[in-house]
C-alpha positions as CSV (number, residue, x, y, z in Angstrom):
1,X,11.4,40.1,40.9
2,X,12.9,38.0,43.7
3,X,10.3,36.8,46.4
4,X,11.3,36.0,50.0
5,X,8.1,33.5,51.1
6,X,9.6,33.2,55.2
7,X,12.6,32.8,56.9
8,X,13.1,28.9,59.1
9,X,14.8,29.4,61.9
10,X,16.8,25.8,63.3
11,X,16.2,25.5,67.2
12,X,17.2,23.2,69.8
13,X,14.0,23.3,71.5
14,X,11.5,23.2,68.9
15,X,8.1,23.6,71.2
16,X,9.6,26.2,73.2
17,X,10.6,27.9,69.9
18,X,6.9,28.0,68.7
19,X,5.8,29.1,72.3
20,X,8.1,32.0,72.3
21,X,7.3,33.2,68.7
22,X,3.7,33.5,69.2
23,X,3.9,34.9,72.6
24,X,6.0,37.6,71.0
25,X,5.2,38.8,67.2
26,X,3.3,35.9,66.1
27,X,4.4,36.4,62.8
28,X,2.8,33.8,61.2
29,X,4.3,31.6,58.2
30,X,6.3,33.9,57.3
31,X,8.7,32.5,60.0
32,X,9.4,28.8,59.8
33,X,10.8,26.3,62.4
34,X,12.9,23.8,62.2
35,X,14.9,21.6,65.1
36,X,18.4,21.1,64.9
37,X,21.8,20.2,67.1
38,X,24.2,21.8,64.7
39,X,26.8,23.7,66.4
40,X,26.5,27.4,66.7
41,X,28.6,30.0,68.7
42,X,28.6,33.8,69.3
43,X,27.3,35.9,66.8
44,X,25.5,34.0,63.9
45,X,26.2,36.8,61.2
46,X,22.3,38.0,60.8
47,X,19.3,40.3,62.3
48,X,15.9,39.9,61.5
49,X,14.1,43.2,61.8
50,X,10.6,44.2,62.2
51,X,9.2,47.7,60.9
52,X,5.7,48.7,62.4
53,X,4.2,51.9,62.0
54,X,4.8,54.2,65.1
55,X,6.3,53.8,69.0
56,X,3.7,52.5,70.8
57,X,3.6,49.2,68.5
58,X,7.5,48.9,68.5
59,X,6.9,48.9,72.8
60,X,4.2,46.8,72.5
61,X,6.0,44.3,70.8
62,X,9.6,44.6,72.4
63,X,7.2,43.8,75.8
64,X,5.7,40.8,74.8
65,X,8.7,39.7,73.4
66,X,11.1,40.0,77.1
67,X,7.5,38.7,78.8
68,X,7.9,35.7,76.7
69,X,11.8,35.5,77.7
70,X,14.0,37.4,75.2
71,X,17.2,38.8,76.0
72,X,17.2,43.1,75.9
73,X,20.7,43.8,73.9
74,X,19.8,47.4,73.7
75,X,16.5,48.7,75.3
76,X,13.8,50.6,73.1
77,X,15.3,54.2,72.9
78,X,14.1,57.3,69.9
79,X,16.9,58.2,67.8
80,X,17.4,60.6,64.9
81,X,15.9,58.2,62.6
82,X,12.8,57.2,64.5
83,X,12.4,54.3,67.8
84,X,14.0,51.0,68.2
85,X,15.4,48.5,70.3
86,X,17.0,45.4,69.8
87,X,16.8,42.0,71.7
88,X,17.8,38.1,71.5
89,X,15.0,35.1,71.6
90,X,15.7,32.1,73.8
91,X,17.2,30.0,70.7
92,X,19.4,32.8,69.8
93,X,18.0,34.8,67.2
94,X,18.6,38.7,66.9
95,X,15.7,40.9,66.7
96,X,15.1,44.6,66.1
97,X,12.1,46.3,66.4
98,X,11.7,49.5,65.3
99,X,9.6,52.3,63.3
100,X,10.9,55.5,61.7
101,X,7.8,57.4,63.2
102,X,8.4,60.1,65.8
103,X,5.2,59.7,67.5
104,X,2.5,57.8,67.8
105,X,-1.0,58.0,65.5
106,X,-3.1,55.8,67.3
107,X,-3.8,53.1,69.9
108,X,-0.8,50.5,70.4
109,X,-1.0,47.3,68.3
110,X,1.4,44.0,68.0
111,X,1.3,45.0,64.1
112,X,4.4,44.2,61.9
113,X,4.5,46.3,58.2
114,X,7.7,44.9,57.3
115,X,10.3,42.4,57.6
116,X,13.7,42.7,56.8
117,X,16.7,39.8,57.0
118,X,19.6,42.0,57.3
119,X,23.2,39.7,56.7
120,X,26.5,40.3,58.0
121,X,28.5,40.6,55.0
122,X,32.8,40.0,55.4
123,X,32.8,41.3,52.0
124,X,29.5,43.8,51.1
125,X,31.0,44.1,47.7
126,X,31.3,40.7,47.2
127,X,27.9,39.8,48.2
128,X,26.1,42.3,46.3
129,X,27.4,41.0,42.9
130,X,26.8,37.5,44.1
131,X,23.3,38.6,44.5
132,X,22.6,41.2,42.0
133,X,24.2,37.8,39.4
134,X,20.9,36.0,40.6
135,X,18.2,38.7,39.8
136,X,18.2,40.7,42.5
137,X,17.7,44.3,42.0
138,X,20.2,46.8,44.0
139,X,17.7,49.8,45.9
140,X,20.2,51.8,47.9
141,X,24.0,51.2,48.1
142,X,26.3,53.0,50.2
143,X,29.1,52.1,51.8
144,X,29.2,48.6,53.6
145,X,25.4,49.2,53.3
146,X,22.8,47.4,50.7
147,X,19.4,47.3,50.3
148,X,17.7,45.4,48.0
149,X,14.3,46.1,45.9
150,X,12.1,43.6,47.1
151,X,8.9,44.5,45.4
152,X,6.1,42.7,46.7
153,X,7.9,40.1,48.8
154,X,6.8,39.7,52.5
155,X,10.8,39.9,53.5
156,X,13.1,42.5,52.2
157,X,16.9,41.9,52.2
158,X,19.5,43.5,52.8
159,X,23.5,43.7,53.2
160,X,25.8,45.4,56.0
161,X,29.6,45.0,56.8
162,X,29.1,42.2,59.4
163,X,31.2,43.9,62.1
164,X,28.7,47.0,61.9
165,X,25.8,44.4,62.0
166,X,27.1,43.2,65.1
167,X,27.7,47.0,66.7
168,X,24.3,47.9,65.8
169,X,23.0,44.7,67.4
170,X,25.3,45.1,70.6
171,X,26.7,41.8,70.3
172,X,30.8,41.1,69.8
173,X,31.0,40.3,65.8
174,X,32.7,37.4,66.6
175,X,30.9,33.9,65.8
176,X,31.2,30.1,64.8
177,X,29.6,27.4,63.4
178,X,26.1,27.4,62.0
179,X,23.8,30.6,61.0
180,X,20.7,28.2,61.9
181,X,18.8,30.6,59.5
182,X,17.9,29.8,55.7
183,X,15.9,31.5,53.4
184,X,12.8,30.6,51.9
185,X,12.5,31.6,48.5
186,X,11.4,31.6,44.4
187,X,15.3,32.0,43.5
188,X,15.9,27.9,44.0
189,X,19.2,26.4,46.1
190,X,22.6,27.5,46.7
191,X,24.4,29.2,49.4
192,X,25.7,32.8,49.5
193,X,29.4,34.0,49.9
194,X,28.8,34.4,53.7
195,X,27.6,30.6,54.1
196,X,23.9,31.9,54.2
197,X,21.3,29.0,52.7
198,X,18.7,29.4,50.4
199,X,15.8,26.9,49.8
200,X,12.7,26.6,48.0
201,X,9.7,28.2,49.9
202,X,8.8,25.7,52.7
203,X,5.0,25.2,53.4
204,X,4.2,23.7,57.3
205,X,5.1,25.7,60.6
């Protein structure tokens, strides 16, 4: 089964990059950094997402985050499906931050369960069968929706219609230039349908 080591995200500011990150979900190496000048504009195509376990983490983490200077798109707010809120780090990155929990079970903790790289897909279809063609395993499909069996890997994967991405974030879906994301990963080099790059797991922060 596939295995999603980290994400590296490019920067323009590579110490300030590092500073904000561990300010705000210290996430370990599961999130790589890497300096760049590429040209990026608008909406890069892609959300990272972190699942935690009940409210009180998802607030404690969407704080630290804005004290460290993210952007709020949409302030943490409970829903049918659980809490979340979504917000944009200083080098441009999107982040959710949400749990499916109603209420909370215990003291507030910075703790992250789960990490999910969700891309903006211009053709979901398209990209599934790209993906499912490399070994990956199809978990839930429905609509412009895909969600990926990721077993044990520390980043799950998934698929939505990139205008929808871009709703759900609260960011126009329009965008230019580089994702300054790549994947990390077991399943070797190439790049996806949606200009998305995979590389071989990287090792150093």
């Amino acid at each position: 089964m596939a295995n999603i080591d980290s994400v590296t995200l490019e920067v323009t500011d590579l110490p300030a990059a590092r500073s904000f990150y561990d300010a705000a979900f210290d996430l370990g190496d599961t999130l790589q950094l890497r300096a760049t000048d590429v040209p990026t504009t608008g909406f890069r195509g892609y959300d990272l997402s972190l699942i935690t376990s009940q409210p009180a983490n998802v607030h404690a983490m969407f704080d630290a985050a804005v004290a460290a200077g993210a952007a709020v798109l949409k302030p943490v707010a409970k829903s049918m499906w659980g809490h979340g809120g979504v917000l944009q780090a200083p080098d441009g990155a999107i982040w959710k931050v949400a749990t499916s929990a109603k209420k909370d079970s215990g003291p507030a903790a910075r703790e992250v369960d789960e990490i999910v790289l969700l891309i903006g897909a211009d053709d979901v279809s398209a990209s599934k069968k790209f993906y499912v063609q490399r070994g990956l395993t199809v978990g839930k499909s429905f609509g412009s929706y895909v969600d990926f069996k990721m077993g044990s890997s520390p980043i799950g994967l998934g698929l939505y219609k990139r205008a929808a991405l871009a709703k759900d974030a609260g960011v126009p879906p329009e965008g230019s230039g580089s994702h300054r994301i790549a994947v990390n990963s077991d399943l070797g080099e190439f790049t996806d349908p949606d200009g998305f790059a995979w590389e071989p797991v990287r090792v150093s922060r």
